[in-house]
N, C-alpha and C positions, 0 to 999 in steps of 0.2 A: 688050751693050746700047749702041748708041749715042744719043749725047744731044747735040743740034741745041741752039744757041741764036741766037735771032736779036733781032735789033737793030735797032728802027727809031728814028731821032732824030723826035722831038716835041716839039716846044715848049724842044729844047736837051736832055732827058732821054733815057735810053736804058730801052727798053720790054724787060723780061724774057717771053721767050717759050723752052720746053723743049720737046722734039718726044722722042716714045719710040716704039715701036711701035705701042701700041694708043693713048695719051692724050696730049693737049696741057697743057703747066703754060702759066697766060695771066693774063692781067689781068682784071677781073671785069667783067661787062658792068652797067650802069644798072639795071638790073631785078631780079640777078643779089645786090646789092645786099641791095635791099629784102628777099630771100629770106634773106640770111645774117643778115639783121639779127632779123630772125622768126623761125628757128633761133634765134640766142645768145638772145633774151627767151624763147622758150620752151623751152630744154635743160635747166632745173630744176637738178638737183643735179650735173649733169655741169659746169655753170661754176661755178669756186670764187667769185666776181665778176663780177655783170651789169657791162660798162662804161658810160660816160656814151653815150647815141645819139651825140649829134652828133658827138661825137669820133670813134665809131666808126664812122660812115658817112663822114668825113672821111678816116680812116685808109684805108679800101677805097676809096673815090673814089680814091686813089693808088698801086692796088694794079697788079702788076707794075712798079713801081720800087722799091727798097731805100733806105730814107729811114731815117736813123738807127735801124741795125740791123733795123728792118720791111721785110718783103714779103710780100703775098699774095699769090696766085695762086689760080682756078679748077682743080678737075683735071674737063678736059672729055675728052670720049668721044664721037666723032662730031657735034662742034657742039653739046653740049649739056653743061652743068653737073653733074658729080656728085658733088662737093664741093669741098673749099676745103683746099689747104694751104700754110703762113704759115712766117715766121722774127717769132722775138716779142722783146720782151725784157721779164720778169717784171717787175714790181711790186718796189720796193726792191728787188732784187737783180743790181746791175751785174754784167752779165757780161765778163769776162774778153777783151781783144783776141783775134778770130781764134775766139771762142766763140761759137755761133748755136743757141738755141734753136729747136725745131722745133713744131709743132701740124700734126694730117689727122684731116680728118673727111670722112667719107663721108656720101652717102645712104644709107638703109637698101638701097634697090634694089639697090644698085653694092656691096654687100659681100659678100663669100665669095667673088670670079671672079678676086685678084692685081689691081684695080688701084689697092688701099693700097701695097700692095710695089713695082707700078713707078711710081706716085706719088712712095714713100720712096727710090726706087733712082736715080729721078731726079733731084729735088730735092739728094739728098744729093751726087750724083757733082756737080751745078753749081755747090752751097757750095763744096768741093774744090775746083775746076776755075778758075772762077770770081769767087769770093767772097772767097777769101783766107782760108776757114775751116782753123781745126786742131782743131778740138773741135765736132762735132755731137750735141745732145744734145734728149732728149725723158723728159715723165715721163706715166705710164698706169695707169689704176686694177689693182691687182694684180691683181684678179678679169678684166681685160680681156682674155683668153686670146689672140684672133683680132689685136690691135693688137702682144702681149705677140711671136708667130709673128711677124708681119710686120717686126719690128726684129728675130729670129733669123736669119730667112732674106735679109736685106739687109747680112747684118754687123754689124749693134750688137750692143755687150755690156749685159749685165746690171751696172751699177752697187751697185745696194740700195734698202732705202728711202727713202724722203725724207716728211719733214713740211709739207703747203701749206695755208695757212690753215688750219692744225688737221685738216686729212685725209689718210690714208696713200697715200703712190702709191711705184710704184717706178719708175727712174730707168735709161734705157738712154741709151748714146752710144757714137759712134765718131768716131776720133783721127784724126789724116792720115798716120801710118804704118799701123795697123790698114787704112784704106783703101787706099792705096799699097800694098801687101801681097794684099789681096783683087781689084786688077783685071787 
């Protein structure tokens, strides 16, 4: 799999753009926005914490740049949005230099066809490459079977479980040797 990134300077920053076969990883359009923000209010019990709007629409307004350990991106599919995947950094819990928490969320539409996996295969090879990552890590409801596949078949390991705000999830990552090793 090759993975394109390109670079254009605006306004002095450099815009994160990912090219794979089938999807572009990009920055999120104005509109594109207001749709991610109507997803997180109504994901119900899939967000452990609605965040404050303003912050959050402030946060995306800045998306395809990496702003103290944040980045969002669009994963688009012929010019159009089919969901969003991010580098986060949790709620009191400073993570570790060279460690990037991960979140992908799909449309219902865009699920079952691999383009979570070359979403994940992408995103993860650019932390790598990159980012200056050594530790890529993501956690998913145990029951999520189809997100649980998609970090199998891109190389993460199974961690365990983990406790977040009082809910079970279990915990996959991969290391920069484990990658190194897989390309």
């Amino acid at each position: 799999m090759e993975v394109r990134v390109e670079q254009d300077t605006m306004g002095g920053a450099s815009e994160v753009q990912i090219r794979g076969s089938r999807l572009l990883l990009r920055a999120l359009r104005p509109s594109e926005i207001d749709e991610q923000w109507q997803a997180m209010a109504t994901a119900g019990r899939l967000v452990t914490e609605l965040p404050d709007e303003a912050r959050y629409r402030a946060r995306l307004q800045r998306s395809g740049h990496m702003v103290d350990g944040w980045l969002d991106l669009a994963i688009d599919l012929d010019g159009a949005s089919i969901g969003m995947i991010q580098t986060f950094v949790p709620p009191d819990q400073p993570l570790p230099p060279g460690t990037f928490a991960v979140g992908i969320g799909l449309r219902e539409h865009a699920r079952g066809q691999g383009y979570g996996r070359e979403a994940l295969a992408l995103f993860t090879d650019w932390l790598f490459e990159h980012a200056g990552a050594e530790v890529v890590e993501a956690e998913t409801n145990p029951a999520n079977t189809a997100m649980r596949t998609v970090f199998d078949r891109v190389g993460w390991t199974l961690v365990g479980p983990v406790t977040i705000f009082g809910r079970e999830w279990v915990k996959y990552q991969i290391t920069r040797p484990q990658w190194d090793d897989g390309r």
